[in-house]
FIFI-925670 format. One record per residue (C-alpha): residue in one letter; x, y, z. Coordinates in steps of 0.1 Angstrom, whole numbers, plus 5000, padded with zeros to 4 digits. Layout:
AXYZ/...
END
This chain:
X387492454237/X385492224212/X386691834214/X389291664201/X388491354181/X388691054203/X391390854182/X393590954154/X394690584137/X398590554139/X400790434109/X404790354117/X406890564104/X407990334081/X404590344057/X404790704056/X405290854024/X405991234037/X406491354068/X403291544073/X401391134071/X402791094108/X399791254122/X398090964115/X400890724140/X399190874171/X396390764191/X394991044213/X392690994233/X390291294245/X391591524276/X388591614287/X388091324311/X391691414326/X391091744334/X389691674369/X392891504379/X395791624396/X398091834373/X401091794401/X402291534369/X405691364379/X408391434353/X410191074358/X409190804335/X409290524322/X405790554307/X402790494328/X399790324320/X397790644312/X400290704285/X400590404268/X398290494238/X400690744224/X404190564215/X406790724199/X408290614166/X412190554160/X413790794138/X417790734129/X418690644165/X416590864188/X412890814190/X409991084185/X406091164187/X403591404180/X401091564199/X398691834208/X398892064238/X395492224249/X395692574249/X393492904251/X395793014223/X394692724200/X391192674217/X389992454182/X392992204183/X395692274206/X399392334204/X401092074178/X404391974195/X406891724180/X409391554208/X412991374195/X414691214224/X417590974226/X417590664242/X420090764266/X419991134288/X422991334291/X423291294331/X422390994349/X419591194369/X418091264337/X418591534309/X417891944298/X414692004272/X415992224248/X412792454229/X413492554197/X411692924188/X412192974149/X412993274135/X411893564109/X407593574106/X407893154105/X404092964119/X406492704128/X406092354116/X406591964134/X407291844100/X410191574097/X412791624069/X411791484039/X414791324034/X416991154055/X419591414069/X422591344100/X420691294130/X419691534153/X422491714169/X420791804203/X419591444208/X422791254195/X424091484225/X421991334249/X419391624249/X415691654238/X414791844215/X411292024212/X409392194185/X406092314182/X403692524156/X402692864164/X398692894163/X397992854125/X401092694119/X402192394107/X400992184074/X397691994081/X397391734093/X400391814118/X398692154123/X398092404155/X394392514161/X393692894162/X395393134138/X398493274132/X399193624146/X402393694134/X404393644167/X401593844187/X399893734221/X398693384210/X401893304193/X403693424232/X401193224252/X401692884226/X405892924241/X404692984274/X402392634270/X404992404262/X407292504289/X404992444310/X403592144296/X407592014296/X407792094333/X404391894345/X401992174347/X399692104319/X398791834302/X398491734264/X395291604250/X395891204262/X396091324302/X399791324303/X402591594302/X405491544280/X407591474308/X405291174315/X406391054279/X409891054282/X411690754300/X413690994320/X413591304337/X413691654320/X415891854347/X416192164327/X414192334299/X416292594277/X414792834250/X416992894220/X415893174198/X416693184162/X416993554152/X413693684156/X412293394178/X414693584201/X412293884201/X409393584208/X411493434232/X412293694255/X408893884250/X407093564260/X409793494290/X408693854302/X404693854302/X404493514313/X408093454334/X406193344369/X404593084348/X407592924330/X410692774348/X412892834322/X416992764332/X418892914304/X418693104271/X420893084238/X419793414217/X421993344179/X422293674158/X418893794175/X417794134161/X417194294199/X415294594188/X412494704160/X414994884139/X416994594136/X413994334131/X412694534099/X416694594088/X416294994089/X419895014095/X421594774065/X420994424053/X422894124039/X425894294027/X423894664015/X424594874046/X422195164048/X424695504048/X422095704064/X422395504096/X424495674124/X427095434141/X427395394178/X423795574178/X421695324193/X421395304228/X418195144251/X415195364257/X411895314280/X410595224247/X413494964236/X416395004213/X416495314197/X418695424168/X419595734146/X419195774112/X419296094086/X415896104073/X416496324050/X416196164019/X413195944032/X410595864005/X407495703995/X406895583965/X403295353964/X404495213925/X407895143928/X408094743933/X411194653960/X414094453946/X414994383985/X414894084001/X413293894036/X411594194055/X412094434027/X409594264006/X411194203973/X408794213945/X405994373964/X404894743951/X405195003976/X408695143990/X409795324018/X413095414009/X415995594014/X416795773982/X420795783985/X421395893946/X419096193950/X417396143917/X413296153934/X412795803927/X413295473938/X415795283919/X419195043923/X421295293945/X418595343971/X417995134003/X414495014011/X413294974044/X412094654057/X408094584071/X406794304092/X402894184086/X400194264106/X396494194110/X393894504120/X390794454121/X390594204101/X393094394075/X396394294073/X399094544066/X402794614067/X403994764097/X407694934094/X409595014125/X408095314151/X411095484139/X410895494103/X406495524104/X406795834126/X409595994104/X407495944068/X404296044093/X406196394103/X407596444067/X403796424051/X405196134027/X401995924034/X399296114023/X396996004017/X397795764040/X397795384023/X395695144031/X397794884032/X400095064058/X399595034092/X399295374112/X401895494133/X399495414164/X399495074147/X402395064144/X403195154182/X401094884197/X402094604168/X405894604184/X404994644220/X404794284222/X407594174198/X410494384207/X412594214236/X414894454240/X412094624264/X411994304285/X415094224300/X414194384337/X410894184337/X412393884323/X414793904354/X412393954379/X410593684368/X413093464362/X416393624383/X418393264381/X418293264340/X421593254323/X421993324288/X424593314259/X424593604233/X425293434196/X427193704175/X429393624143/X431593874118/X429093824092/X425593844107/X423193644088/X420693974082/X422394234095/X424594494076/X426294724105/X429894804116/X428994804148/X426894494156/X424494724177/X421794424183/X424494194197/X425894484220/X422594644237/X421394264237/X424494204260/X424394494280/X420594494284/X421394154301/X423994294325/X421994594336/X418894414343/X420994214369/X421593864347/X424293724371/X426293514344/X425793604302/X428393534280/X429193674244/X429793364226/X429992974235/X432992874252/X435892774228/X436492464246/X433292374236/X433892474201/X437192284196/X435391944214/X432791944190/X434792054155/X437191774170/X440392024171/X440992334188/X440192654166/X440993004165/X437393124178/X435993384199/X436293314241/X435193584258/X434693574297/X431393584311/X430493924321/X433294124305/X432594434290/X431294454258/X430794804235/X430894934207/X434794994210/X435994624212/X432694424201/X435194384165/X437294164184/X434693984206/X432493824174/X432693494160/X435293424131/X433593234099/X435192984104/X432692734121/X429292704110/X426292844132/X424792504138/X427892434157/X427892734176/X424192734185/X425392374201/X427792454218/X426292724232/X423792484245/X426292224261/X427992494274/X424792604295/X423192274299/X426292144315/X426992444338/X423492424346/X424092054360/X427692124375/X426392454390/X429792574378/X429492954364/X433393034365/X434293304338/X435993064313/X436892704311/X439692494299/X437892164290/X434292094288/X432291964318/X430791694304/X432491554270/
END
């Protein structure tokens, strides 16, 4: 790992003129002289004298910093991590660290708002809140070192990193952990997964488990599977007929779901009109041609592709399903560049599905908890029978999880919304398929921020009470 420079000259926050100028508000000093030292870091502050150089800034009421976590994923700069902390933790002994994995193909950013919005809703809860740029994320000079692989192993060991870095195991480039910089304990860390930072999430919990001490897990509207990641089955309100309902079901291989490819087609001029994964305005469709009229056009549904790099090329990589299925119907040939193999393929979404993780995550974590975010109206997905919030659930349950739960608790719901409401609250561990999931899904009639906050409480504060009954009637700590 080349060295980082000595000092980087710190402005306030109030002389910046957009967010990406706080870069310039820390003073790091090189790690390299601390890397000698005991990493057995204490996670209690108040700030010790090692740590003084970096200070954090005040932002609405809570306060926040910037720095860099040393990392082989990032070996030219490090991990760029932005901490907002209240004054105050949630629990006199100190408070839960909640990591925020963002979703779709995102870098990540550390980026403030560049205008002044409510403030945060983790840390005006008493939490603190984390987030971080993949490798190759983030706008300079708030940027990661390394580049990005689109959610790949550099992107899994960068989540690993700060959990560990949160817990006292590895230092950022001043000497100290982040626990060093808070002024009070961190006595949880909990991963929340934004649709596809799910799939990171999870993947990441499952390589590298025995090296993260992660408590809890809040998975919202995650697509748990590769068909459901490149929307091969419908999306945003255009479901795909040729998908089969109460088909998918867990494999060795992950989630695995059936669809009539019999009108699949290739057509390497046609530009997409979809959206997201589907790659609107791109030329090049792998579509399923509904109308029957040998081209691609209004009526048909396209199928969705994720970016790769090979070899220095990048391509799009569809789902194993859909590549094999235009492989064995000879539509891709000759086979375009610009599309990765079905070997490709194969090995691309080894390491970005989680649905093939949940018995390694276990028995590398077997005391994680989780809460499994589904709503009526799934913000990508187009199916009548919410498949990635079922086999999510289950795969949970059979990998031995001893408390999930399909949906925050509504008592948590009401406390925050400030009135009780007519939303989802299920029991912990209750069944869940494809019979009554209808009934089990969130209602629109709360916003997902809310929900993803709950959901949080719910598990921060059981995690503190040690109380896992099946439902509650009042919040544990309100």
């Amino acid at each position: 790992m080349r060295s980082l420079p000595a000092r980087r000259q710190r402005l306030s926050l109030e002389s910046r003129v957009s967010p990406v100028l706080l870069a310039t508000a820390l003073a790091l000093c090189s790690f390299q002289s601390h890397l000698g030292g005991s990493l057995a870091a204490s996670a209690v502050g108040p700030w010790t004298s090692e740590c003084l150089a970096l200070q954090a800034e005040p932002v609405g009421a809570a306060k926040t910093f910037v720095t860099w976590l040393p990392s082989e994923a990032a070996p030219d700069g490090g991990i760029a991590v932005r901490v907002i902390y209240p004054d105050r933790p949630r629990y006199p002994e100190g408070t839960a660290a909640v990591v925020e994995v963002p979703g779709a193909d995102d870098p990540g950013s550390v980026d403030l708002p560049a205008r002044a919005v409510p403030e945060d809703p983790f840390v005006a809860q008493g939490l603190v809140h984390l987030l971080f740029a993949f490798p190759g994320g983030g706008r300079p000079p708030l940027q990661s070192g390394g580049v990005y692989d689109h959610r790949g192993l550099d992107s899994l060991k960068a989540v690993r990193d700060v959990v560990r870095s949160l817990r006292g195991e590895l230092r950022e480039v001043n000497g100290c952990t982040i626990a060093d910089l808070l002024p009070y304990r961190v006595t949880q860390v909990g991963l929340v997964g934004s649709s596809n930072g799910g799939n990171t999430s999870i993947v990441a919990l499952g390589l590298f488990g025995d090296e993260m001490d992660v408590d809890w897990y809040v998975g919202w509207e995650n697509p748990a599977g590769v068909q459901f990641t490149t929307v091969d089955l419908g999306s945003r309100e255009k479901p795909n007929p040729a998908y089969i309902p109460g088909s998918c079901r867990p494999t060795p291989e992950g989630a695995r779901c059936d669809v009539d490819y019999t009108h699949l087609r290739w057509d390497g001029e046609a530009v997409s009109r979809g959206w997201g994964p589907q790659r609107g305005g791109e030329r090049g469709a792998l579509y399923h041609d509904l109308n029957g009229n040998g081209r691609y056009d209004e009526p048909d549904y396209v199928l969705g592709a994720y970016t790769g790099t090979f070899a220095g090329q990048e391509k799009r990589v569809y789902s194993t399903a859909a590549i094999e299925a235009a492989a064995g119907r000879g539509l891709l040939d000759p086979w375009p560049e610009g599309v990765a193999t079905v070997e490709e393929a194969r090995e691309f979404w080894r390491i970005r599905d989680m649905s093939r993780y949940y018995d390694d995550v276990m028995t590398k974590l077997p005391q994680l908890r989780a809460i499994v975010i589904g709503s009526r109206d799934d913000h990508v997905q187009e199916t009548p029978d919410y498949p990635h919030i079922v086999l999510q659930y289950r795969g949970w349950q059979e990998a031995g999880m001893e408390w999930v739960r399909l949906n925050p608790d509504a008592a948590y719901v009401g406390a925050l919304a400030g009135r009780a409401l007519p939303v989802a609250d299920n029991d912990a561990n209750m069944l869940v398929d494809y019979n009554n999931i209808l009934g089990l899904v969130e209602p629109e009639i709360v916003g997902d921020p809310l929900l993803q906050l709950a959901a949080v409480l719910e598990l921060s504060d059981r995690t503190y009470r040690d109380d896992w009954r099946a439902n509650l009637d009042k919040p544990l700590n309100m």
